[in-house]
C-alpha positions as CSV (number, residue, x, y, z in Angstrom):
1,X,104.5,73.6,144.1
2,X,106.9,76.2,145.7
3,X,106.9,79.2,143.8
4,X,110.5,78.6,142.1
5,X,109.1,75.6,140.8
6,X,106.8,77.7,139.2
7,X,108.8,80.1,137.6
8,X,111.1,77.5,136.3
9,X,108.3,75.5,135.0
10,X,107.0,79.0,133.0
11,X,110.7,79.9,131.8
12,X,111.0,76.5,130.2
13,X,107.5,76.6,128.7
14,X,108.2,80.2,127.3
15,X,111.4,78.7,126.4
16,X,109.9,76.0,124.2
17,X,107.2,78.6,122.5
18,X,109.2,80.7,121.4
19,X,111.4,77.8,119.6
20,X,108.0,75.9,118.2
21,X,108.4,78.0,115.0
22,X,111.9,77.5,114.3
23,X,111.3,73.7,114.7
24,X,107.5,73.8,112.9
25,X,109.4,75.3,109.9
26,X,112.3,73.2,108.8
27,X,111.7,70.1,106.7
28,X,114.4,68.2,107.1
29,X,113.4,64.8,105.1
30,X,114.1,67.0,102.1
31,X,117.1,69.4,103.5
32,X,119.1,66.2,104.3
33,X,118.0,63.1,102.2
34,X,116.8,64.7,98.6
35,X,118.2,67.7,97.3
36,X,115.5,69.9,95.3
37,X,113.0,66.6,95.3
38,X,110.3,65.3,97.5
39,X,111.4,62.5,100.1
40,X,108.3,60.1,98.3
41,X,110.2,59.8,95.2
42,X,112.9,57.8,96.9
43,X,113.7,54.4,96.2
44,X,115.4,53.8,99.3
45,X,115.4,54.4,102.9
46,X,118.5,56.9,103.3
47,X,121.5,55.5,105.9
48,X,121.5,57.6,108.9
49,X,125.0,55.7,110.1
50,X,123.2,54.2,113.4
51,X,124.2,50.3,114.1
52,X,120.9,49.0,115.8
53,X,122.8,45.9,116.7
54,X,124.8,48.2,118.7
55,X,122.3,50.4,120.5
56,X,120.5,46.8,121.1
57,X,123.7,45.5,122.6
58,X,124.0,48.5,124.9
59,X,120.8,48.4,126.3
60,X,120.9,44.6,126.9
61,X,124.7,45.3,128.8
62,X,122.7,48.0,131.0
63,X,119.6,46.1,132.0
64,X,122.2,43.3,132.7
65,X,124.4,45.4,134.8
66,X,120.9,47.4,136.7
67,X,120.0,43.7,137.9
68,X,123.5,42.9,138.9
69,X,124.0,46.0,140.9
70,X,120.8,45.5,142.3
71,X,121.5,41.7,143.3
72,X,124.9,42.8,145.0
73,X,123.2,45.8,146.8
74,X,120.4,42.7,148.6
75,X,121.2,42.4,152.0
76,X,121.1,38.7,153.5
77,X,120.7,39.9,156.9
78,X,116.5,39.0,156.5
């Protein structure tokens, strides 16, 4: 590894140590969902807004379009 590659590698892991805390600290199950309550006495399983049928549908239109583009990108001189 050239020794920029080392130095980057040590900013980001410095980087990421110094932000464990922050992240370590914040319970956000009861911040966003129950207001003064623990997240176990809910009945339901709170609506975060994300269609799964969508992100499903995405991921189906890019697989579908990485093995057309790969199809078109063959060559037939063999």
């Amino acid at each position: 590894m050239r020794p920029r590659g080392i130095v980057v590698a040590l900013v980001i892991f410095v980087a990421l140590l110094v932000t464990a805390p922050v992240a370590l600290a914040a319970n956000a199950t009861e911040d966003a969902y129950c207001e003064g309550c623990s997240a176990l006495h809910q009945k339901q399983v709170p609506f975060t807004g994300l269609d799964v049928a969508l992100v499903v549908a995405a991921g189906g239109a890019l697989i579908a379009a990485g093995f057309g583009i790969r199809r078109l990108g063959r060559s037939d001189t063999a």
